[in-house]
The first five atom37 places (N, CA, C, CB, O) and aatype in JSON, in Angstrom:
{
  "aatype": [20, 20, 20, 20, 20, 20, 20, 20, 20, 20, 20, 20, 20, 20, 20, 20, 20, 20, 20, 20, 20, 20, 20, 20, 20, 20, 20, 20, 20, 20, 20, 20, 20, 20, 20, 20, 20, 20, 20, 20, 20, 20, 20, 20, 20, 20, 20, 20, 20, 20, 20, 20, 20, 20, 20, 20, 20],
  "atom_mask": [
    [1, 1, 1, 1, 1],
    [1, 1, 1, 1, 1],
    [1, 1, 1, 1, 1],
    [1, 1, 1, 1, 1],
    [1, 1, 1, 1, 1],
    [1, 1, 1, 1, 1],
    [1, 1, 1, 1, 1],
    [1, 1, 1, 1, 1],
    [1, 1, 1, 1, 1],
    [1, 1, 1, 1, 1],
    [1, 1, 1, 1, 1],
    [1, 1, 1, 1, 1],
    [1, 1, 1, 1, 1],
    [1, 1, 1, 1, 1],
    [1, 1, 1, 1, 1],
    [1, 1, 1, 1, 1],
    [1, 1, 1, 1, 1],
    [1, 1, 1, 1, 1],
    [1, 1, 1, 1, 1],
    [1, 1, 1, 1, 1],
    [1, 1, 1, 1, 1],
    [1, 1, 1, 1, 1],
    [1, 1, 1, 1, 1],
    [1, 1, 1, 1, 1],
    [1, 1, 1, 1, 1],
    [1, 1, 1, 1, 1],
    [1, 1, 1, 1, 1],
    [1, 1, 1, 1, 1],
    [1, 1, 1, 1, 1],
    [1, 1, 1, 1, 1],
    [1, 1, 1, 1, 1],
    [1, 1, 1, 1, 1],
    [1, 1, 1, 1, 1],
    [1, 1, 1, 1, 1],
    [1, 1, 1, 1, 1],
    [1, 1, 1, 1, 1],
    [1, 1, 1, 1, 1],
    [1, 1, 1, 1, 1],
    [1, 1, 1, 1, 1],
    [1, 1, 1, 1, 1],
    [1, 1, 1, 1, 1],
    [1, 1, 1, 1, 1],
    [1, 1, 1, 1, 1],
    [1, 1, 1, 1, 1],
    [1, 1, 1, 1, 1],
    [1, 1, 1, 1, 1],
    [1, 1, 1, 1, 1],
    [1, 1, 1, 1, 1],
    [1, 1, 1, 1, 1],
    [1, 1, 1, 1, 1],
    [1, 1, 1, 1, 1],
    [1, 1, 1, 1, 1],
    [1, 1, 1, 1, 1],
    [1, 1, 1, 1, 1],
    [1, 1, 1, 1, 1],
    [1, 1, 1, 1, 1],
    [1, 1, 1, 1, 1]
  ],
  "atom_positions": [
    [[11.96, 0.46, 5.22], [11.17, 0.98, 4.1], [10.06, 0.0, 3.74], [12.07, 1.26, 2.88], [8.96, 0.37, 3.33]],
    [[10.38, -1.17, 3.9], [9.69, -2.31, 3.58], [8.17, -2.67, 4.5], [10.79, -3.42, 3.76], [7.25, -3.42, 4.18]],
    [[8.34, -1.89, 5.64], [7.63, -2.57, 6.75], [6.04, -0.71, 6.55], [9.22, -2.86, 8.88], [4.93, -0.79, 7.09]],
    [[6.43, 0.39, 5.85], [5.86, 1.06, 5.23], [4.45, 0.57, 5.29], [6.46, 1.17, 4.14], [4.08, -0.42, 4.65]],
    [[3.53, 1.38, 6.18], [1.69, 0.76, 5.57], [0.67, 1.05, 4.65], [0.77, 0.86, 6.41], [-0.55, 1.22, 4.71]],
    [[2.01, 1.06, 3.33], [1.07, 1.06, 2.48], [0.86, -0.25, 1.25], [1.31, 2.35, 1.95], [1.67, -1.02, 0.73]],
    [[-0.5, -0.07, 1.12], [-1.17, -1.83, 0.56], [-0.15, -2.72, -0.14], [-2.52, -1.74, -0.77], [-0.17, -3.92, 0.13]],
    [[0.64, -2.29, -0.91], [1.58, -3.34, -2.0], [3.05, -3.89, -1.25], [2.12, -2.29, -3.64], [3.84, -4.69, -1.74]],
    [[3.18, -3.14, 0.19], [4.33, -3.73, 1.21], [4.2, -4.29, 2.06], [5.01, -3.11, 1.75], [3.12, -4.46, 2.61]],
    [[4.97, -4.63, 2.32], [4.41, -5.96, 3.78], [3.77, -5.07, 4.96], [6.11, -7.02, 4.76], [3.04, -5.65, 5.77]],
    [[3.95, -4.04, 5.07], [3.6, -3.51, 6.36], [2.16, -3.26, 5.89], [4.51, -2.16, 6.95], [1.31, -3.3, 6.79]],
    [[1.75, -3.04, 4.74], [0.5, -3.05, 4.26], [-0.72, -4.21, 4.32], [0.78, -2.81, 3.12], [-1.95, -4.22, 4.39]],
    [[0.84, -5.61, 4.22], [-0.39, -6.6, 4.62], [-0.06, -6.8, 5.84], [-0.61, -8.0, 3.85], [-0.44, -7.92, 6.19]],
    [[0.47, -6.23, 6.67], [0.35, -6.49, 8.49], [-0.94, -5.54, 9.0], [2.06, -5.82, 9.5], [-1.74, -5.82, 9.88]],
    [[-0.88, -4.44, 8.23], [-2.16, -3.38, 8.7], [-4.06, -4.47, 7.93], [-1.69, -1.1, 7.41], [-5.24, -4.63, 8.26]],
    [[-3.24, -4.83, 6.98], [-4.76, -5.87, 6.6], [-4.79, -6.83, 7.57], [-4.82, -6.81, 5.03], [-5.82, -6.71, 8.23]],
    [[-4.12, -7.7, 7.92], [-4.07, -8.4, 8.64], [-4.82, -8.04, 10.12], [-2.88, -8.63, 8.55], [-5.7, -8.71, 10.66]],
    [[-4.22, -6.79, 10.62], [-4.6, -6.72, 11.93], [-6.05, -6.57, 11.32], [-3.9, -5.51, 12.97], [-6.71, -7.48, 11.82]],
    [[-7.03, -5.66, 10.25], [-8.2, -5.2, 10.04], [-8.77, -6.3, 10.01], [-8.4, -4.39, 9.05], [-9.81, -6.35, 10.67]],
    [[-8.41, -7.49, 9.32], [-9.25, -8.34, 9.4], [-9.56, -9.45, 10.88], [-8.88, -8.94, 8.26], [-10.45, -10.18, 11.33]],
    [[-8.48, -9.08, 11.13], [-8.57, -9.97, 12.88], [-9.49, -9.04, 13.24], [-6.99, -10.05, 14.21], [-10.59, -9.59, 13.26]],
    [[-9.58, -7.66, 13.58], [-10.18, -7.04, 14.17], [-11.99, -7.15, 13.62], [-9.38, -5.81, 14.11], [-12.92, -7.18, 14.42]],
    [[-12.14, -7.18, 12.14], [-13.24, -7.64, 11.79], [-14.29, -9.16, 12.54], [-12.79, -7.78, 10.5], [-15.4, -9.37, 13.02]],
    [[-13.18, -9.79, 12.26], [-13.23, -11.62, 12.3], [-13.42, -11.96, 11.57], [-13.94, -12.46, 12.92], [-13.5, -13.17, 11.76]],
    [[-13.72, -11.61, 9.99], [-14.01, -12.51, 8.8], [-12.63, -11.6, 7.64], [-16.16, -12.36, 8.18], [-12.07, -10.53, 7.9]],
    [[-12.5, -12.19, 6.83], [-11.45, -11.39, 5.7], [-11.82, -10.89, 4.49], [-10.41, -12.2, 5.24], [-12.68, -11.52, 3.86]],
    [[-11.38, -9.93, 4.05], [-11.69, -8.72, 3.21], [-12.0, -9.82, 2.05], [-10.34, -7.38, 2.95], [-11.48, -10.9, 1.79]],
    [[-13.29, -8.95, 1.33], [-13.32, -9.65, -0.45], [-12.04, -9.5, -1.45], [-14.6, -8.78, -1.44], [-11.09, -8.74, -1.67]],
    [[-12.61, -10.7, -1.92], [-11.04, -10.54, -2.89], [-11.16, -9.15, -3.97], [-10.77, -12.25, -4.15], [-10.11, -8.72, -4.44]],
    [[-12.04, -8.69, -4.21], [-12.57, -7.19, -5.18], [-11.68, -6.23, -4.23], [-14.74, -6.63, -5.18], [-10.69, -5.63, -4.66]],
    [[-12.03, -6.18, -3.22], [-11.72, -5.12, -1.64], [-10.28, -5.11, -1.7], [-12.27, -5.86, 0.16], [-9.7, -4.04, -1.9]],
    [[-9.43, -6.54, -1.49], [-8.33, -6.72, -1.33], [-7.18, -6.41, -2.85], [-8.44, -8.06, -0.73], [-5.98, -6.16, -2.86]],
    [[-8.07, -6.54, -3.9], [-7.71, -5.93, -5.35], [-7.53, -4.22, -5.12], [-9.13, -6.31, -6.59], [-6.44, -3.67, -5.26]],
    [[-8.56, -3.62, -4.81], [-8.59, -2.33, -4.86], [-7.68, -1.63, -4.08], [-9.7, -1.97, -4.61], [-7.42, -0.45, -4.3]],
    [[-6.96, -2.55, -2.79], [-6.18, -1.94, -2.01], [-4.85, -2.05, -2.46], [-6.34, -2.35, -0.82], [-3.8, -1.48, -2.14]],
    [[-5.16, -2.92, -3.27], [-3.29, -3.51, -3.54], [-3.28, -1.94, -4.59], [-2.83, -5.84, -4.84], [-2.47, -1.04, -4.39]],
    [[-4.46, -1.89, -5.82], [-3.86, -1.3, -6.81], [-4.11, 0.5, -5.91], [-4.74, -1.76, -8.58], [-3.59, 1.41, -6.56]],
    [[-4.67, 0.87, -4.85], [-4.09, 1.98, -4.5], [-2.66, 2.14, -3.7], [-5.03, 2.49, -3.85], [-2.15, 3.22, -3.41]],
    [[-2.16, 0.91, -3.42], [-0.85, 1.55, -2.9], [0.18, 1.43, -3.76], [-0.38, 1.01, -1.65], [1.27, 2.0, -3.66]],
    [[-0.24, 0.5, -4.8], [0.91, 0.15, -6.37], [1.14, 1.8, -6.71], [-0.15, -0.97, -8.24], [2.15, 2.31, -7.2]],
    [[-0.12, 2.48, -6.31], [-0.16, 3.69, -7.3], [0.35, 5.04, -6.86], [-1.55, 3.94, -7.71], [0.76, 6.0, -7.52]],
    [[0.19, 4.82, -5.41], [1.0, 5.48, -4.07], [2.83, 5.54, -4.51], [0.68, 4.2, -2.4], [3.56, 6.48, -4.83]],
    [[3.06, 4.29, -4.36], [4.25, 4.16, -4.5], [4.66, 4.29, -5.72], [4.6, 3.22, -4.03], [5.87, 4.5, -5.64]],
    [[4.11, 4.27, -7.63], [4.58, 4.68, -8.35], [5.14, 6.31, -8.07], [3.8, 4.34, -9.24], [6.23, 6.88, -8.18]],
    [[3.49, 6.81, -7.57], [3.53, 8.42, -7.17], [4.51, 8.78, -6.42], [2.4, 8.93, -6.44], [5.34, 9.52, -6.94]],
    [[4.67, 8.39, -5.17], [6.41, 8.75, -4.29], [7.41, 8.61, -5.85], [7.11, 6.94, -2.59], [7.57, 9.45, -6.73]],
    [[7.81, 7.58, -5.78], [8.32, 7.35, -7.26], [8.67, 8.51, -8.07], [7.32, 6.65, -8.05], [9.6, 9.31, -7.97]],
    [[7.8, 8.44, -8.83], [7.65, 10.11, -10.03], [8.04, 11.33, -8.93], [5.43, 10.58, -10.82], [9.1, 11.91, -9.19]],
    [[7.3, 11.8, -7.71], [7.7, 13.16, -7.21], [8.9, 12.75, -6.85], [6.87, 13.88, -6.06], [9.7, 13.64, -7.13]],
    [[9.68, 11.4, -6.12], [11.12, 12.2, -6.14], [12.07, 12.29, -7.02], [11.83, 11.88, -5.3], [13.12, 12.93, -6.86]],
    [[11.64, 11.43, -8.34], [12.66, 11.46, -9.36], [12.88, 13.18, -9.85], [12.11, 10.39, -10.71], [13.94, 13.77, -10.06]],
    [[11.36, 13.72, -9.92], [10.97, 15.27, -10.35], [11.8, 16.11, -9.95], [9.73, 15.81, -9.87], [12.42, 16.99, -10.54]],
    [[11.76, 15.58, -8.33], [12.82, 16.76, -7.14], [14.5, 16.81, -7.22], [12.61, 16.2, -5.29], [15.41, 17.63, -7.1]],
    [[14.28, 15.06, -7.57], [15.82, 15.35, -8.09], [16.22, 15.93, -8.76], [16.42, 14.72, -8.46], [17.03, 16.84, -8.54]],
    [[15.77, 15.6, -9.87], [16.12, 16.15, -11.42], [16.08, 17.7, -11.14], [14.86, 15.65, -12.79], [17.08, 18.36, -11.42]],
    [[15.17, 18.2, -10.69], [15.08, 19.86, -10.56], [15.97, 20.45, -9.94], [13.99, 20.38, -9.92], [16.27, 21.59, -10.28]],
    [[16.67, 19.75, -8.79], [17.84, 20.01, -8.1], [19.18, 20.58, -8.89], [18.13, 18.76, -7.46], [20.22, 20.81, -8.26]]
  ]
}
């Protein structure tokens, strides 16, 4: 679950990682802000829809 590529999990910073090797220089720290807080927000969102699905169950 952990290894997941999205920004706030490690597999998120393995997918930055490879982008920036693949670049050769590393993302702005603004850039690298904006990614963290879209996958914080990803994963609240998984979050909320499955608590929803449960509960509706």
């Amino acid at each position: 679950m952990n290894l997941l590529p999205l920004p706030a999990l490690d597999g998120g910073h393995f997918v930055l990682l490879l982008l920036e090797g693949l670049r050769g220089k590393p993302l702005g720290s603004k850039a690298m802000t904006n990614i963290q807080m879209v996958g914080i927000a990803l994963i609240l969102a998984l979050t909320v829809f499955s608590t929803f699905k449960d509960i509706t169950r």
